[in-house]
C-alpha positions, 0 to 999 in steps of 0.5 A: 591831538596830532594836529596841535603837534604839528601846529606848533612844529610849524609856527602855528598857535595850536588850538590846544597846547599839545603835550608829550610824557615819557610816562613812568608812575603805576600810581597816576596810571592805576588811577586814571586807567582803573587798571593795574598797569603790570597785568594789562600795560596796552589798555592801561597806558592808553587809557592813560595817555588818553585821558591825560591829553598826551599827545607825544607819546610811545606806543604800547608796552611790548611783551616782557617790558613792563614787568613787577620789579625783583627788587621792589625800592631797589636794584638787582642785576641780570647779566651785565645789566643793572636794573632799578625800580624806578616804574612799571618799567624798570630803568638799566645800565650797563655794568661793562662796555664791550665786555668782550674788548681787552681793555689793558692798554691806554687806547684800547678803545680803537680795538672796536670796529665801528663798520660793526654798526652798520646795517641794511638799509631796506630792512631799517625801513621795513622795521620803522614802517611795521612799528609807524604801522602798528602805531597808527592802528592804536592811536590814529591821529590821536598821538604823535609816535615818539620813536628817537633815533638815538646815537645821531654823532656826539652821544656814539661813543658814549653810549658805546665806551662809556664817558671817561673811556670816550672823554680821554681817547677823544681828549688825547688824539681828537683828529685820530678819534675823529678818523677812527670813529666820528667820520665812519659813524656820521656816514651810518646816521645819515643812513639811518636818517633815510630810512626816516626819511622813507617812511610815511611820518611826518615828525620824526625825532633824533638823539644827541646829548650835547652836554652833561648838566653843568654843561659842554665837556670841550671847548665850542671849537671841538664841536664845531669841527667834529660835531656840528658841521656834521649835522647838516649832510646827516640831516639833509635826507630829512629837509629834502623829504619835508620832515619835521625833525625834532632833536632831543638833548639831555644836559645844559645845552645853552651855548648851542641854542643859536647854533641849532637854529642854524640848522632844519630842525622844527623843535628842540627837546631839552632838559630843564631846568639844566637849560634855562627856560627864559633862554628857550624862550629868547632863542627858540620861543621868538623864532616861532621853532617848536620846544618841548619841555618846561617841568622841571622832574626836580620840582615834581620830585621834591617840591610841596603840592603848592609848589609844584602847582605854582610852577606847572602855571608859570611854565604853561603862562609863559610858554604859551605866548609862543606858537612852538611851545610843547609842555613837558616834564623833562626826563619823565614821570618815574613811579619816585614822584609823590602822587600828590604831587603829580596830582597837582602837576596834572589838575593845574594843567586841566585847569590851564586848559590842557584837559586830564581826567582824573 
């Protein structure tokens, strides 16, 4: 339920342990809903939602993006998209950034114009409050709606050039980096930050990918001073409104955990086991601040049925001695996942108190 969310956000022991799912697996949806989740995605992923007691969740699957894969196993390109079958959704990456930029000098990255980022305020608001809206007309106080802001500073020019363009631009020439890039783009998440801020949610969720798995790709010194002392003027419009923000960042994100204590943040979203559970605990765990996370998608994937039970039970045994303690598997449930598997993970879960029906 929504309340347990909040609950646990708040430094409350909720009266359940709440959930949250990035659910991805035909096999675990056509079981549960009775549906077949290409023909009928709304009532079968909220039926499934539903029954497995996830209570972070998105909304329901729009027209087109549940869709049978052209390459069943396989990839398959559209454009300067590459897709993979992966789900009912299939995954994409891009197979060239800014196709349209001449890219034959060293820094050809400064030929993008971040003000092209830039956006209408009122009208951000406007979207935000159709798609909370429509939300809310399925699911009530059911769910929490999981709707991340994605490019919050670091993970911008990722997302934009790629890693290796970014990683040698930013290496070469932070300060101009810095200047072209980081400072204009700051300005434009605290905006989108304020139409967060203008809507009616009370749990709003924002996108940073600190690190990568093996961990921070500059030195602290970098990120302190082009990064992290830029978080608080971009999330100051969320703490003035009273939200509960909640940062998500892929990667081993370890050395930043006391950092983002420092910081209006309500929980943490993280990958794991790349950062590790016990060190969640120590930081985030004893300061009553939410964490969501846990199941390791490595464990579910290639991990036996026994295995996979034992660890869904120490993860849930020791999480739940911690009020902000959120479960989840990292990553996602994708369609690779033996049913057998998310079968275990799913009925240790029911039998630990946190109800599926199955």
């Amino acid at each position: 339920m929504k309340q347990d969310v909040i609950d646990a956000l708040s430094g409350r022991f909720p009266a359940r342990i709440p959930t949250k799912e990035t659910l991805n697996h035909p096999g675990i949806i056509r079981r549960v809903s009775g549906l077949d989740p290409w023909e009928d995605p709304v009532r079968s992923f909220s039926e499934t939602w539903r029954k497995l007691s996830i209570d972070i969740h998105v909304g329901p699957p729009g027209p087109g993006t549940a869709r049978r894969p052209k390459v069943p196993g396989g990839t398959w390109v559209e454009g300067n998209w590459r897709y993979a079958d992966i789900g009912v959704m299939p995954t994409c990456m891009q197979i060239e950034y800014l196709p349209g930029i001449d890219k034959s000098a060293d820094d050809w990255v400064y030929g993008y114009d971040p003000a092209c980022d830039d956006f209408d305020l009122e009208a951000e608001i406007a979207a935000l409050r159709r798609q909370n809206a429509a939300f809310r007309c399925f699911y009530g106080e059911l769910a929490v709606h999981y709707a991340s802001y994605y490019t919050t500073l670091f993970i911008w020019p990722v997302v934009t050039f790629g890693w290796e363009p970014f990683l040698c631009a930013a290496a070469t020439d932070p300060e101009r980096f810095d200047r072209h890039f980081w400072r204009p783009w700051a300005g434009i998440s605290r905006k989108h930050v304020e139409a967060l801020a203008a809507v009616d949610e009370e749990v709003v969720f924002t996108h940073d990918d600190l690190a990568m798995t093996t961990g921070p790709v500059f030195s602290p010194g970098f990120y302190e001073r082009h990064v992290l002392s830029r978080y608080g003027r971009i999330w100051e419009p969320l703490a003035r409104a009273g939200k509960k923000l909640v940062f998500i960042s892929d990667g081993n994100i370890e050395p930043f955990l006391e950092r983002l204590l420092e910081f209006p943040i309500a929980g943490i979203m993280y990958e794991n086991p790349a950062t590790p559970f016990a060190r969640v605990l120590e930081t985030w765990g004893k300061a009553g601040r939410g964490f969501i996370g846990g199941i390791s998608t490595q464990v579910l994937t290639n991990g036996t049925g026994e295995e996979v039970r034992a660890h869904t039970r120490e993860v849930i045994e020791r999480g739940r001695a911690y009020p902000g303690f959120i479960l989840s598997s990292c990553g996602g449930l994708y369609g690779n996942i033996p049913m057998e598997n998310i079968l275990a993970y799913f009925e240790t879960r029911d039998l630990l108190g946190i109800p599926a029906e199955l």
